[in-house]
C-alpha positions in Angstrom: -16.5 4.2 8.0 -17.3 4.5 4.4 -15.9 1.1 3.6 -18.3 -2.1 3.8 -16.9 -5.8 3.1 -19.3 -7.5 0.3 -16.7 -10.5 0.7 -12.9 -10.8 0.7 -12.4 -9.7 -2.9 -15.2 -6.5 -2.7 -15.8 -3.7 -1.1 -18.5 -1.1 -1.2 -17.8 2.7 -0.4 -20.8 5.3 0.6 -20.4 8.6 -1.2 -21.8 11.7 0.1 -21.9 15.1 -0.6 -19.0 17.4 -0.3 -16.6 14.3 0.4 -14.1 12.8 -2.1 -13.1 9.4 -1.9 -9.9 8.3 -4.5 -9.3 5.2 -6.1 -7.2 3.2 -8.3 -9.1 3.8 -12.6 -10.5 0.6 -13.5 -11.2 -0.3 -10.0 -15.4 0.7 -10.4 -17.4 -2.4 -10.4 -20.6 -0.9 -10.3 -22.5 1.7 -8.4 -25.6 3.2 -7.2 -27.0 7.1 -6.8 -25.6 9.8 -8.7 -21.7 9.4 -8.7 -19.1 11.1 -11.0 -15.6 9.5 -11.5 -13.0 11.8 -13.2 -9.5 11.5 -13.7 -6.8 12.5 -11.1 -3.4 13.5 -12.6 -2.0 14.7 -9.4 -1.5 11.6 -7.2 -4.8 12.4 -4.6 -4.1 15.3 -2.0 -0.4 15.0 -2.2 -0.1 17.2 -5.3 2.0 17.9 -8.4 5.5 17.1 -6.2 4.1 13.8 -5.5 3.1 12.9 -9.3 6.6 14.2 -10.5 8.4 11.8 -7.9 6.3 9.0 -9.3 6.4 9.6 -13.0 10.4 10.4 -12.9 10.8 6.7 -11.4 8.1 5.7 -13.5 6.0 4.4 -11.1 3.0 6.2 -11.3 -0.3 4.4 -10.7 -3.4 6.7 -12.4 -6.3 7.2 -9.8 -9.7 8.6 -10.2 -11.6 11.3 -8.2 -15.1 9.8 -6.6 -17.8 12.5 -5.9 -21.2 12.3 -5.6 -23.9 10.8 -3.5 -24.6 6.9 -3.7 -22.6 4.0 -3.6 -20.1 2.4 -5.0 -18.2 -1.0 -5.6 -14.7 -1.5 -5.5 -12.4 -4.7 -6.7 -9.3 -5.3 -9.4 -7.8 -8.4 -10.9 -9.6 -10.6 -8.3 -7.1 -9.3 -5.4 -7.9 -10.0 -1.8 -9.0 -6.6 0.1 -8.0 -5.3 3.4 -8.9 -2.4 4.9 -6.7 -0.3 7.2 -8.6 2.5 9.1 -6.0 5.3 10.3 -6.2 7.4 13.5 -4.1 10.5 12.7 -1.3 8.0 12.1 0.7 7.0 9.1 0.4 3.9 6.3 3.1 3.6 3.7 2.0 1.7 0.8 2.7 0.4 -2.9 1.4 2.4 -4.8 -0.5 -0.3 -6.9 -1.6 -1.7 -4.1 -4.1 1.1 -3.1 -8.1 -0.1 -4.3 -9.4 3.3 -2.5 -8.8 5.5 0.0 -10.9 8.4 1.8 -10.4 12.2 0.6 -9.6 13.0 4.0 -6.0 11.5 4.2 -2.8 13.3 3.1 -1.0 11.7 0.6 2.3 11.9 -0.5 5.4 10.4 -2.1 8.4 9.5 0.0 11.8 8.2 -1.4 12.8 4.6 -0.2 16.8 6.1 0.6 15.1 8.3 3.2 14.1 6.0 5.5 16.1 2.9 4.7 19.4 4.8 3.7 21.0 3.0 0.4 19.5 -0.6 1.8 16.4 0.8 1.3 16.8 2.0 -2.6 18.6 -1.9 -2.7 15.4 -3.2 -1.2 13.5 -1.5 -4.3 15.7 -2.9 -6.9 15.9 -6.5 -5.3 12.4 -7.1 -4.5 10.8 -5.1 -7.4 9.2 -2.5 -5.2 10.4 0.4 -6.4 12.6 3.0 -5.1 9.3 5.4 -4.1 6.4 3.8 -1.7 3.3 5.9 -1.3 3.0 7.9 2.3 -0.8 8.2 4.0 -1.8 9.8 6.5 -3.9 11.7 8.6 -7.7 10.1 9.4 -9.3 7.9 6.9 -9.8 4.3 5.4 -7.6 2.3 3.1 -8.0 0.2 1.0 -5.6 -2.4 -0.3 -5.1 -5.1 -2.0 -3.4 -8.3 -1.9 -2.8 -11.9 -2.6 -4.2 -14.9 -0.9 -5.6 -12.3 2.4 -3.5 -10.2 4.6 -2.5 -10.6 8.3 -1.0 -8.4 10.4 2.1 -8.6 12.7 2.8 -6.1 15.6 5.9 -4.3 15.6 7.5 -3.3 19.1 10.3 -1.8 20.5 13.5 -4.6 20.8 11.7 -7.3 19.0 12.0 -6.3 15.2 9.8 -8.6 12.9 11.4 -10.1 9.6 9.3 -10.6 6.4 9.6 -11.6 3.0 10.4 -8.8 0.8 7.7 -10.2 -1.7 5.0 -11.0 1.1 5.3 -7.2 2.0 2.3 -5.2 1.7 2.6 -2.2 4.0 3.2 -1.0 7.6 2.1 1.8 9.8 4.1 3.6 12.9 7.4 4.9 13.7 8.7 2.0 12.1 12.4 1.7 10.3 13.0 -0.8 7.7 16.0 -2.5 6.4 17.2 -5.0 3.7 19.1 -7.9 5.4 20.5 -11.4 3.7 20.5 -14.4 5.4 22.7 -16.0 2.3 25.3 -18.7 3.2 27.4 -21.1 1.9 24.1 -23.2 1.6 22.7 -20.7 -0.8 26.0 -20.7 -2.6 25.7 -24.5 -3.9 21.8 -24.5 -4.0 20.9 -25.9 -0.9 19.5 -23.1 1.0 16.3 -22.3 1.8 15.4 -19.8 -0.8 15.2 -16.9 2.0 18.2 -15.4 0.9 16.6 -11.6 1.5 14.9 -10.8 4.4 13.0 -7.6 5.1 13.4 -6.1 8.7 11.3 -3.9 10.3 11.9 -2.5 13.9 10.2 -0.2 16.3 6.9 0.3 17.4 3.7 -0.2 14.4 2.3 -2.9 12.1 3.5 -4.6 9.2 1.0 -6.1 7.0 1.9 -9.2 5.1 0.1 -11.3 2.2 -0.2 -15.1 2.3 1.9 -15.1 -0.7 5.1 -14.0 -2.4 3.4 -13.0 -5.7 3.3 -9.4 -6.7 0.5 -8.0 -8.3 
């Protein structure tokens, strides 16, 4: 795995030859060996299609190609890391909350209507999402980032787990999501809990979830 943990805010990634790694620009912290960092405009392996998608919603995130041989150190803003390893599997992520991922994973841009039908592209205006999440896949390492750690909640068939749109950080699977509301009369008067939008994801995958409901 080409991701170490220095501590819950670092990480350090091994560059060799012939392999790229991609990461969010700004994200370098320091590193080791003889390493080159240039500028990605195409969104990683997923290509032009992918940048268009994000610059038309204006949600692009620049990243940076990592070549070399040596090492280096990743962290930004102080986030919490996590790191997801997939298996020939797929991750879908914010797109600003990828730190660094490995060469070797497809990425791509999917529209939130595709797989949450109009709730989904409600989800992205309510919660402040967006209305395109990043798609991963393939075999590699993620990184991403987070507030106050990450944990993460299995997802099986019949028993669909509900989370806090804002404490939403990614899942992983054949997993469908949907934007319920669990407003009342309570919430009408300002008595209710404060939950009035729940996230709910059902099927059979993970669903990773910070210990916070502050966006980065």
């Amino acid at each position: 795995m080409p991701f170490t943990r220095i501590n819950n805010k670092m990480i350090e990634a091994r560059v060799v030859p012939g392999q790229r790694l991609f990461s969010q620009r700004g994200a370098m912290l320091a590193y080791t060996g003889e390493v080159r960092f240039t500028p990605n405009i195409t969104g990683g392996q997923g290509g032009v299609m992918s940048m268009i998608g994000r610059r038309v919603a204006n949600e692009d995130t620049p990243l940076m190609t990592v070549e070399g041989q040596g090492s280096v150190m990743f962290g930004h803003g102080g986030h919490h890391v996590h790191v997801i390893d997939l298996n020939g599997d797929t991750l879908y992520v914010e797109a600003d909350r990828l730190l660094a991922f490995e060469g070797t994973l497809q990425q791509s841009t999917m529209f939130m209507g595709s797989q949450g039908g109009v709730m989904g592209m409600v989800r992205g205006q309510v919660t402040g999402q967006g209305l395109f999440t990043t798609k991963l896949e393939g075999h590699g390492a993620v990184a991403v980032m987070a507030h106050g750690g990450v944990f993460e909640l299995p997802i099986t068939p019949h028993q669909p787990v509900h989370v806090d749109p804002q404490a939403y950080v990614a899942h992983r699977g054949q997993v469908q999501n949907k934007l319920s509301t669990a407003l009342g009369w309570r919430d009408m008067i300002g008595r209710g809990s404060g939950e009035a939008f729940q996230l709910e994801l059902s099927g059979n995958g993970t669903v990773f979830v910070q210990a916070s409901e502050e966006k980065l």
